[in-house]
C-alpha positions, 0 to 999 in steps of 0.5 A: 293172844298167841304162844311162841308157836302161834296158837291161840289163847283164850283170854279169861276175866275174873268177875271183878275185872269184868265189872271193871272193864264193862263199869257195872256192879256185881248184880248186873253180872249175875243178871247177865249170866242168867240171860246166858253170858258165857262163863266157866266155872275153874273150881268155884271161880268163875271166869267170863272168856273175852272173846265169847263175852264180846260176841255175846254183847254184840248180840245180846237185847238191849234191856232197859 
């Protein structure tokens, strides 16, 4: 995403919205984290950015 001035903005989701994107439960997000997703904590909410979250899917095993 991009301001007036053309610079970017990280796009952040909330860990119901990325349960909701990726279809999966709260658990497997906690599992993920625990494997490294990346998060940052804003105050005690945890938001997951879009970019970082996609590259890390793309690289991340694939666990039965």
């Amino acid at each position: 995403m991009k301001t007036e001035q053309g610079k970017d903005i990280e796009q952040y989701l909330s860990t119901g919205e990325l349960m909701g994107t990726l279809s999966i439960s709260r658990s497997t997000v906690n599992r993920m984290v625990q494997r490294g997703l990346p998060h940052v904590w804003v105050g005690a909410v945890r938001r997951f950015p879009v970019d970082q979250v996609i590259e890390w899917l793309k690289q991340a095993p694939v666990h039965a």
